[in-house]
C-alpha positions as CSV (number, residue, x, y, z in Angstrom):
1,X,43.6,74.3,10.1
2,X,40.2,72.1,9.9
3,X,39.2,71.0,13.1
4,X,37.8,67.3,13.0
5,X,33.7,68.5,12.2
6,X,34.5,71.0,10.1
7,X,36.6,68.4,8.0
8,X,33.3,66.0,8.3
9,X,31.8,68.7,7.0
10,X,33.6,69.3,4.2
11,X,33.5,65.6,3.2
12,X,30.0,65.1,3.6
13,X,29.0,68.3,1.6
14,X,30.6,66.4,-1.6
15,X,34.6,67.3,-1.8
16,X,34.7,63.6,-2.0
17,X,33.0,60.5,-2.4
18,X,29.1,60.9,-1.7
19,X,27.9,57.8,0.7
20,X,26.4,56.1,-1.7
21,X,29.4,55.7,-4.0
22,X,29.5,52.3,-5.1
23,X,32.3,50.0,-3.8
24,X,34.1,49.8,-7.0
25,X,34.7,53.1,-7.0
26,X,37.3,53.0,-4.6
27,X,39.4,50.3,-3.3
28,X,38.5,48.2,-0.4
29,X,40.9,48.6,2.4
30,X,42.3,45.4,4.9
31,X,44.5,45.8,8.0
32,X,45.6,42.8,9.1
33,X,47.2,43.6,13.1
34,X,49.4,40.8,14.7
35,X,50.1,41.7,18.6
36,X,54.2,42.0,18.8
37,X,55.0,39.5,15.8
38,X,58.1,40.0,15.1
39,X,59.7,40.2,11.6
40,X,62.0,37.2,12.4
41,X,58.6,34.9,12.4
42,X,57.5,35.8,9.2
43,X,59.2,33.7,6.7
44,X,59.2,36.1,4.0
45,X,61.8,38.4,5.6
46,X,64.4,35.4,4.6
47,X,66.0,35.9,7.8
48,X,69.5,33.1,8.1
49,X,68.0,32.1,11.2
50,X,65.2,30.1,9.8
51,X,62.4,29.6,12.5
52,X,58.8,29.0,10.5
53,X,57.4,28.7,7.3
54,X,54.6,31.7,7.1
55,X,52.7,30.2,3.4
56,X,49.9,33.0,3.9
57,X,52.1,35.8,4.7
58,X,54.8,35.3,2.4
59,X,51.6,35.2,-0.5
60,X,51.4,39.0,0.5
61,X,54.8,39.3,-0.3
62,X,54.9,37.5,-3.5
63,X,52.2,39.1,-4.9
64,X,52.9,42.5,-3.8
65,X,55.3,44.2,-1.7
66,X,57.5,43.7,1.2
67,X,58.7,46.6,3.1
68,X,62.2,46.2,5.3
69,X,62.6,49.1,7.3
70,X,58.9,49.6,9.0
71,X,59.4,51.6,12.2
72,X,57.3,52.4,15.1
73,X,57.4,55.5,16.6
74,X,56.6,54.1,20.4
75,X,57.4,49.9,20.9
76,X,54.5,49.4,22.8
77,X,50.9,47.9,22.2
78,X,48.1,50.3,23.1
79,X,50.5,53.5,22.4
80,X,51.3,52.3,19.0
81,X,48.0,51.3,18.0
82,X,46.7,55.1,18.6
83,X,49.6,55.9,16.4
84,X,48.0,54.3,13.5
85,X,44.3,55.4,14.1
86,X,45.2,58.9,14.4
87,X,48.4,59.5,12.2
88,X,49.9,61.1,15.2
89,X,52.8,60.9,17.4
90,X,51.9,59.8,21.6
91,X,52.6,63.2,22.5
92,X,50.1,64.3,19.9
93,X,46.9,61.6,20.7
94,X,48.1,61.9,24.3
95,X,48.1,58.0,24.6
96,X,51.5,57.6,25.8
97,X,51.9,53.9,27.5
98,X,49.7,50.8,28.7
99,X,48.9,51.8,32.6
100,X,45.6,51.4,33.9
101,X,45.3,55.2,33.6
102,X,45.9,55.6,29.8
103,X,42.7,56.1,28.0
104,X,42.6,56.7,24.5
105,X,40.2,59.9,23.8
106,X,38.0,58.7,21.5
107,X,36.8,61.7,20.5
108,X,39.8,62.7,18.3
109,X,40.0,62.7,14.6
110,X,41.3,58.9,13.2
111,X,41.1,58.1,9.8
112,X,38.3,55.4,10.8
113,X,36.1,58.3,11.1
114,X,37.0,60.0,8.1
115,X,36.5,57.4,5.9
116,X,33.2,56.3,7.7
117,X,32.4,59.7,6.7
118,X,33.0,59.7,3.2
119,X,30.7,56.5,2.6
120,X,33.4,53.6,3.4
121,X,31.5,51.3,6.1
122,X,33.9,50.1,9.0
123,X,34.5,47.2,10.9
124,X,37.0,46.7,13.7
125,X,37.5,42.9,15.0
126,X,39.8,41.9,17.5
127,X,42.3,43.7,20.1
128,X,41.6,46.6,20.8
129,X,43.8,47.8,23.7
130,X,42.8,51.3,24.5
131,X,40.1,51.9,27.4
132,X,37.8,53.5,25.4
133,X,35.5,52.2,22.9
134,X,35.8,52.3,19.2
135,X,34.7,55.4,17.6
136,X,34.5,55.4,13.6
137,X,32.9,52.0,13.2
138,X,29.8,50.9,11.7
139,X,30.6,47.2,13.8
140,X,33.3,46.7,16.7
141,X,33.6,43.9,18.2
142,X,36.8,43.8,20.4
143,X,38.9,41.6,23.3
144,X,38.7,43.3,26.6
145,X,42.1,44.2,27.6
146,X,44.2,42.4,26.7
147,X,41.9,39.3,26.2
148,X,42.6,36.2,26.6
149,X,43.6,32.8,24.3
150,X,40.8,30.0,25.4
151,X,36.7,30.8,25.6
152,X,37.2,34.2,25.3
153,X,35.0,37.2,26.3
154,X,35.0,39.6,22.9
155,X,32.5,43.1,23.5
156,X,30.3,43.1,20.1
157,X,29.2,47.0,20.1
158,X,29.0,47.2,23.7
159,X,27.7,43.7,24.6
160,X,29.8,41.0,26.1
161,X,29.8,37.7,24.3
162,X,31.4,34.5,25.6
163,X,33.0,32.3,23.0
164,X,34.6,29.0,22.8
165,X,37.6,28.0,21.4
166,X,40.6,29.5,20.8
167,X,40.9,33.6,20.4
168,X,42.7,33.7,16.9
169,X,39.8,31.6,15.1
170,X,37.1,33.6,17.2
171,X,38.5,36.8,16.0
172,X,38.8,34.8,11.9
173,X,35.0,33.8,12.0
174,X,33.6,37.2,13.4
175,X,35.8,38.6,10.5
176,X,34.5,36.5,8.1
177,X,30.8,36.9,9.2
178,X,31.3,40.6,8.7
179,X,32.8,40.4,5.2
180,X,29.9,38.0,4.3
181,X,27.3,40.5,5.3
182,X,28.5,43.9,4.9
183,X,26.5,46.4,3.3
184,X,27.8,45.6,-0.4
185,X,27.2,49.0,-1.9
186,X,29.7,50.3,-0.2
187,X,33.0,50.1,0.1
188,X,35.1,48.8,3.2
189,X,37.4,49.2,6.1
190,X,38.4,46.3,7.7
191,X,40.6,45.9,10.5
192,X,41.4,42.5,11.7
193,X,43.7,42.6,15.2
194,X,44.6,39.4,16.4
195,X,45.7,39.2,19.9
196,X,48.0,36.3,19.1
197,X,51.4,36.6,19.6
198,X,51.1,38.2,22.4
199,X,52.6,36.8,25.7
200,X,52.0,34.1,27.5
201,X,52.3,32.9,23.9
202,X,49.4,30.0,24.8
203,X,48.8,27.7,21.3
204,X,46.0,26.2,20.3
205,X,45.8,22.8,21.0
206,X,45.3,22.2,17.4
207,X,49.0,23.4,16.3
208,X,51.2,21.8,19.5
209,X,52.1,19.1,17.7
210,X,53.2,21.2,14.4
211,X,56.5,21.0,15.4
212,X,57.1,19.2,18.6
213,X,60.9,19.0,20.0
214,X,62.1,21.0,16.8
215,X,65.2,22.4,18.0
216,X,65.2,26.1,16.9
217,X,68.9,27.8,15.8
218,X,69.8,30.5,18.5
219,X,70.3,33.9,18.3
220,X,73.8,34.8,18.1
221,X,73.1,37.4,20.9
222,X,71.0,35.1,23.4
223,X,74.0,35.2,25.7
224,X,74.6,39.5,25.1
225,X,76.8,40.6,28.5
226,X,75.5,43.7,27.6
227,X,78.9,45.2,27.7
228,X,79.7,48.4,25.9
229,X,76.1,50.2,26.5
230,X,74.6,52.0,29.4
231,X,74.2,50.2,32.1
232,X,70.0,51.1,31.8
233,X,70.7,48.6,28.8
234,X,71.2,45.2,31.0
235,X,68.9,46.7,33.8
236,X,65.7,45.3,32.4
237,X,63.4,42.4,33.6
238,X,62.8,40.7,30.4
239,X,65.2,38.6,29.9
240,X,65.3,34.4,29.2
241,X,67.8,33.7,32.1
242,X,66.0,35.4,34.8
243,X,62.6,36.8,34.1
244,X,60.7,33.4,32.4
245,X,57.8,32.6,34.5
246,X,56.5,29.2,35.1
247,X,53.5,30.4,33.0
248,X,55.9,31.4,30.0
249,X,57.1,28.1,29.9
250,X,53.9,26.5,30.5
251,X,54.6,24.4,33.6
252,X,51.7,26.2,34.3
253,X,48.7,26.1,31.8
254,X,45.7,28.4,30.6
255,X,42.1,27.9,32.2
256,X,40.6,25.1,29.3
257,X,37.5,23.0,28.9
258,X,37.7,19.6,29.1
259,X,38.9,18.5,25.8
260,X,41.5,21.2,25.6
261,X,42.7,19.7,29.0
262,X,43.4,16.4,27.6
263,X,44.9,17.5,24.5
264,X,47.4,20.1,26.3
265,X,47.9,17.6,28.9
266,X,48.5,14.8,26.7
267,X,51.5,17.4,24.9
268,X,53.1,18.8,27.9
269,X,53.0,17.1,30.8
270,X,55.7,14.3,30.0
271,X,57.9,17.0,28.9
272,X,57.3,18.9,31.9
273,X,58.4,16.1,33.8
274,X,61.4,15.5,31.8
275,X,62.1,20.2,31.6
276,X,62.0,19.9,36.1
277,X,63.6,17.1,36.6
278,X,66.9,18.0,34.3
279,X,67.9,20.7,37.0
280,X,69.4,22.6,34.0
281,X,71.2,25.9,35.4
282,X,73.0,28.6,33.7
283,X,72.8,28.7,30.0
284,X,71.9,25.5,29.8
285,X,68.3,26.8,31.3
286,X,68.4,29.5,29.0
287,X,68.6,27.2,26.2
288,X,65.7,25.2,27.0
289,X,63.5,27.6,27.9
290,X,64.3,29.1,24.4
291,X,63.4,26.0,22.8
292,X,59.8,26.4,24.5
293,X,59.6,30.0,24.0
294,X,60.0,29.5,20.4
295,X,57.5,26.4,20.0
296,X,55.0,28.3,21.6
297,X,55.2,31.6,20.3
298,X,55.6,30.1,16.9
299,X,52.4,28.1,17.1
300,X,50.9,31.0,17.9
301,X,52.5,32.8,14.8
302,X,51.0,29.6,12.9
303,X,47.3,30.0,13.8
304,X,47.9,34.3,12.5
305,X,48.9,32.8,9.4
306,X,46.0,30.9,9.3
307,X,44.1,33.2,9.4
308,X,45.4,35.5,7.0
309,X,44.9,32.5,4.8
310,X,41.2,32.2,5.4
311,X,40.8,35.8,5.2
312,X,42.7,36.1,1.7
313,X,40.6,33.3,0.4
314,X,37.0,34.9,1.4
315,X,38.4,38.3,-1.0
316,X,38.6,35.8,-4.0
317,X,35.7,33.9,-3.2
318,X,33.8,36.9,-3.4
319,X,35.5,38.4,-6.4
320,X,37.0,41.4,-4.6
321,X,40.7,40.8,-3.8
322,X,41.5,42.7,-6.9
323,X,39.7,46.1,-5.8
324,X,41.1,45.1,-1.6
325,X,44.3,47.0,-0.4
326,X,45.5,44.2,1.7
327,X,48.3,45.8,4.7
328,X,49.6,42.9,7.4
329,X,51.7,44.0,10.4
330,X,52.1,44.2,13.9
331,X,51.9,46.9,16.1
332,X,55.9,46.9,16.9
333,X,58.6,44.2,16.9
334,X,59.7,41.6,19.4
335,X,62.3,40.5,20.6
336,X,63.0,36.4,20.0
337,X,65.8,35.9,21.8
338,X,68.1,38.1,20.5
339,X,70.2,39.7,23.5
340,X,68.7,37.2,25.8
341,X,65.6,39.8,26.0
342,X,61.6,38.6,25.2
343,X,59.2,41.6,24.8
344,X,59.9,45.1,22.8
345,X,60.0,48.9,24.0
346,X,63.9,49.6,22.9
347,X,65.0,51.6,20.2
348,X,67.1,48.3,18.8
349,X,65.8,47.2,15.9
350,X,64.6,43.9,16.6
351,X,61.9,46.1,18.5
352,X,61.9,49.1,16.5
353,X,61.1,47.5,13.3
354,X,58.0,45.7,12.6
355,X,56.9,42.9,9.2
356,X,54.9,44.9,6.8
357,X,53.5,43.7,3.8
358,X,51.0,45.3,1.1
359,X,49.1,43.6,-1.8
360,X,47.3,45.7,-3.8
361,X,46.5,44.3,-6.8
362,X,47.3,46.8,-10.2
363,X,49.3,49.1,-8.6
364,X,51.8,47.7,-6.4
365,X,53.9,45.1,-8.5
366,X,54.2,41.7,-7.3
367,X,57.4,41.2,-5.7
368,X,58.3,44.6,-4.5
369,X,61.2,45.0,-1.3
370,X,61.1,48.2,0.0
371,X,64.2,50.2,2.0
372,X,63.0,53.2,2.3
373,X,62.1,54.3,6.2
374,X,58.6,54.1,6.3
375,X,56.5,53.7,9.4
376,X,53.1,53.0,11.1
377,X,52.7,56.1,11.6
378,X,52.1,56.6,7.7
379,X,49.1,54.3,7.8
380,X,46.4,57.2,8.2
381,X,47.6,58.9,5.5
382,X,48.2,56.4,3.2
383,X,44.4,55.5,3.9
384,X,43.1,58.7,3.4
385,X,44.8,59.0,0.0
386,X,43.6,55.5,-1.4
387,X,40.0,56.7,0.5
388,X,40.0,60.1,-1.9
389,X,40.1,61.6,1.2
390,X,41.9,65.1,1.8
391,X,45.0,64.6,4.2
392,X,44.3,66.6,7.6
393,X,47.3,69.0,8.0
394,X,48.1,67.8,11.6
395,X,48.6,64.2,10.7
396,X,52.5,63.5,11.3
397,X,53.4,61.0,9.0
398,X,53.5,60.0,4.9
399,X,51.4,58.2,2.5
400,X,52.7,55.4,1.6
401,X,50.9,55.5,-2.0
402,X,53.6,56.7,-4.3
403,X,56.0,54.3,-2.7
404,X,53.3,51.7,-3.6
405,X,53.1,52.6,-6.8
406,X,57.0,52.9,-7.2
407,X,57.5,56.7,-7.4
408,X,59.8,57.4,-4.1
409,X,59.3,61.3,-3.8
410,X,62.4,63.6,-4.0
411,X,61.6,64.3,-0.4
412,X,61.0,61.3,1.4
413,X,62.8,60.8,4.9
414,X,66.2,60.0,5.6
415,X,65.7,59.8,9.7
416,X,62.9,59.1,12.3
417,X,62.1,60.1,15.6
418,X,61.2,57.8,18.2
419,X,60.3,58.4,21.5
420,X,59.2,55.6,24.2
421,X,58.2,56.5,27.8
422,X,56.8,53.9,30.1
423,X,58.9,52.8,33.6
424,X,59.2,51.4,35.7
425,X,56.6,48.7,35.0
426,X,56.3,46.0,33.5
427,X,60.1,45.2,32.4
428,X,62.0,48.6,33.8
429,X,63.0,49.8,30.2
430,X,64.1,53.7,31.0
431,X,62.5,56.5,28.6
432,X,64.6,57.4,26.1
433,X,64.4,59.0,22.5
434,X,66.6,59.2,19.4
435,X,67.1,59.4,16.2
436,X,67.6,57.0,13.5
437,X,68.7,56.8,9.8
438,X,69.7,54.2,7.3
439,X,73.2,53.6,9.7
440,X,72.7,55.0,13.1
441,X,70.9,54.9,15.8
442,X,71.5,57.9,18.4
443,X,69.7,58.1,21.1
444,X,69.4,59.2,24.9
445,X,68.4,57.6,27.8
446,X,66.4,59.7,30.8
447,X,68.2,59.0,33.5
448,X,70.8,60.3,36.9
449,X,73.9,59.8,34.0
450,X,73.4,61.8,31.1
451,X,73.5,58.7,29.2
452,X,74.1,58.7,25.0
453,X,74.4,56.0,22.7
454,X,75.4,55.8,18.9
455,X,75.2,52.9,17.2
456,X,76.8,52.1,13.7
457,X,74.2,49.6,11.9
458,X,77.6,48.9,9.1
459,X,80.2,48.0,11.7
460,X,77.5,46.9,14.2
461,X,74.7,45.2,12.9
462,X,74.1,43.5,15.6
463,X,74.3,46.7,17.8
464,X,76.5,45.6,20.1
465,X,78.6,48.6,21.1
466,X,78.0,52.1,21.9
467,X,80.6,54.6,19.8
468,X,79.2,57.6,20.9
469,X,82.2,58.8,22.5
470,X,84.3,57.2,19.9
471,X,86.5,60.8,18.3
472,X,86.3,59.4,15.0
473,X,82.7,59.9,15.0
474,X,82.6,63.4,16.8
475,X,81.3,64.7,13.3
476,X,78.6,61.9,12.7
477,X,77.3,62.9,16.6
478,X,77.1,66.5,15.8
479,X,74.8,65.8,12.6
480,X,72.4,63.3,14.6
481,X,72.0,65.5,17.7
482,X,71.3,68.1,15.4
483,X,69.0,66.1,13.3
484,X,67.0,64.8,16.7
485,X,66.8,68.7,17.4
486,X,65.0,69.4,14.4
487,X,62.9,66.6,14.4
488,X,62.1,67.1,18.0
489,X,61.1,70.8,17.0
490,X,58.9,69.7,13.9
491,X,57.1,67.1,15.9
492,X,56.5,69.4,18.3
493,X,58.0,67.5,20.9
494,X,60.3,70.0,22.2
495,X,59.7,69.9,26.3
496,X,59.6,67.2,28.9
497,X,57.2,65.0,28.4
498,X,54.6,65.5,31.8
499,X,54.6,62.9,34.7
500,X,51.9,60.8,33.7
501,X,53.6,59.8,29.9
502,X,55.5,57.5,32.2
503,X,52.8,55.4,33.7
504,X,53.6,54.4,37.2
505,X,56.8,56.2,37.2
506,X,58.7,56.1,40.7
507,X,61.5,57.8,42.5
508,X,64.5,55.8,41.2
509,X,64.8,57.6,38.0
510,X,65.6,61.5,38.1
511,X,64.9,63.9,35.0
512,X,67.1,67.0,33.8
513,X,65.4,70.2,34.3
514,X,65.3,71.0,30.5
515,X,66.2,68.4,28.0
516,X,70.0,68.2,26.4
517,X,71.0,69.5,23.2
């Protein structure tokens, strides 16, 4: 196996693309990263709950393809952005959560690297997430942390840089300003990663009044009793009824300059009055703060799309959008209500699956939906392929290119692994892996009960009820447990993971010894 210099090596000796290729030789390449947007927002997904029209993201559909069963392997932001640099699973880049003592080794192979190597020039612009700097790039210039949404403080190649304004159209000019002066003999890399819509979901000033007092449809599951699961399913501290925060529902407001003040003031504060003095209770309360939740993290979802808008149009203005591979997503999905939960890290598919959409103009065709189990963790791959780059053996995933083009291989997967690790903090999810597949979900929950669940996607699409122990589907658990065995074993994930995959993991949770079969 090639270790990472011998591979540069290899490339820069002339198995591929010289450096000085020209840029029409091979495709341009554009990741567009959303922080947890969930495919519910994105109005191309045609989801019956209706909650925003997304003009800019649905183009991407329309004129390309749009993919409905994109999985992350870990539902979490820092871990799952390591997934997609490295084409590896968090056991293999050793990033496993978001506590203060994860730090992404920067010194590993990413397919930022190996395309900088073969001649493409790289820019990364945004969120970045991962205690380390960017490795790979020609130009970084990244959100400390998790950054924040007004005047924020972006690192531009080391050097801290104070901005005004709103983070989404800081992180949309500095992208812009690259594109407009890259080195144009080359081809590119460009990876865009808005922090928006991350929580506290804080909108610019500029969209509040986009839709004010729209009163959003609920999720039929925003009043889940969490009945029929584990009981590690309802012990979590993200839900609407009891975890909000004055701050989520902005009765408490962002540091902003003056004219910011006036606007937000001039928005909320009447209906703040109006939201504390209705002395709503019970589900009454969780409908409101709902309806708040929604405008804001929707506004937020609003300025993305923006964005993506003013990106798209600087690719035509320069006459390249027909040689740019154009991928938008998120780095997991998120929860909008749905069993009465905000935030991610579950295996249930409102987190598990995140929006992806591809335009890449003569070879995907324009209107393209995709079934087919396909994941983040096929992003380095499918890079490296478009690149001319040779595919390092240890990456863990699948180009995505002959689904692109239409050509599903024999041998594409019928089941994923996933694997997610951090507890107790921030919102007490317990560690738990599985297995999933067109139907089911199975998977098991680290714990004192040797807790399994099995969830039918047919009978239960809104997985509601655990039929694990259910007789009639005896057969159907043998196959999965199996199934998780084998992927387990050609992962390489076979062992406990060790003590510090769990972040600030404390004494109310007890592991096995060995892990079940």
């Amino acid at each position: 196996m090639l270790n990472f210099r011998d591979l540069c090596g290899l490339l820069l000796c002339g198995l591929v693309f010289a450096r000085g290729a020209a840029a029409a030789d091979r495709p341009n390449i554009v990741l567009i990263l959303s922080d947890d947007l969930a495919y519910q927002a994105v109005s191309a997904y045609g989801e019956k709950r209706a909650l925003l029209k997304t003009p800019q993201m649905d183009a991407l559909a329309e004129q390309g393809a749009r993919f409905d069963r994109c999985l992350v392997t870990n539902s979490i932001c820092g871990p799952s952005r390591a997934v997609i640099l490295t084409g590896k699973y968090s056991h293999r880049n050793g990033f496993y959560n978001n506590s203060g003592q994860s730090r992404f080794d920067n010194t590993q192979q990413t397919f930022p690297r190996l395309l900088q190597a073969a001649g493409y020039t790289t820019a990364v612009i945004g969120k970045w997430h991962l205690n380390s700097d960017p490795v790979g790039f020609d130009y970084w210039n990244i959100l400390p942390g998790q950054g924040v949404y007004y005047q924020p403080v972006m690192i531009e190649g080391g050097k801290k840089v104070q901005h005004a304004g709103y983070v989404t159209d800081a992180i949309t000019e500095s992208t812009l300003n690259w594109l407009k002066q890259r080195d144009k003999s080359r081809p590119f890399l460009l990876m865009m990663q808005h922090k928006a819509p991350h929580r506290p979901w804080d909108p610019d000033v500029q969209s509040l009044t986009q839709q004010p007092d729209h009163e959003y449809p609920l999720p039929e599951t925003l009043f889940d009793d969490y009945r029929n699961r584990p009981f590690a399913v309802a012990d979590t501290t993200m839900t609407i009824a009891k975890h909000f925060t004055d701050r989520d529902v902005k009765l408490q407001g962002p540091p902003l300059n003056e004219a910011q003040q006036a606007v937000w003031n001039a928005y909320y504060q009447s209906r703040n009055r109006q939201f504390q003095g209705s002395s709503l209770q019970g589900h009454e309360l969780v409908r409101a703060r709902y309806q708040r939740y929604m405008h804001d993290y929707l506004s937020c979802v609003k300025s993305v799309d923006d964005s993506v808008g003013q990106l798209l149009h600087q690719l035509e203005e320069e006459g390249i959008a027909d040689q740019t591979l154009v991928i938008c997503t998120s780095d997991q999905g998120f929860y909008l209500g749905e069993h009465g939960w905000y935030d991610k890290r579950w295996i249930f598919e409102e987190s598990l699956r995140t929006p992806f959409l591809v335009r890449w103009p003569g070879m995907v065709q324009p209107g393209t939906v995709n079934s087919d189990l396909v994941s983040l963790l096929d992003l380095a791959q499918t890079f490296c392929e478009v690149a001319g780059v040779p595919i390092p053996s240890d990456m863990q995933g699948h180009s995505l290119v002959p689904l692109l083009q239409g050509k599903k291989p024999a041998d594409w997967r019928s089941s994923f692994y996933y694997s997610y690790y951090e507890y107790p903090n921030p919102h007490h999810v317990r560690p738990h892996y599985g297995v999933v597949t067109d139907r089911y979900k199975l998977f098991h929950i680290y714990g004192d009960a040797d807790d399994w669940v099995l969830l039918d996607r047919v009978t239960d699409p809104q997985e509601l009820k655990n039929v694990h122990d259910d007789p009639a589907r005896a057969g159907v658990v043998r196959e999965l447990r199996a199934e998780l065995t084998r992927l387990r074993a050609e992962l390489g994930e076979t062992t406990l993971p060790p003590r510090e995959a769990f972040g600030n993991l404390k004494a109310d949770i007890t592991f096995p010894s060995e892990l079940p079969r």
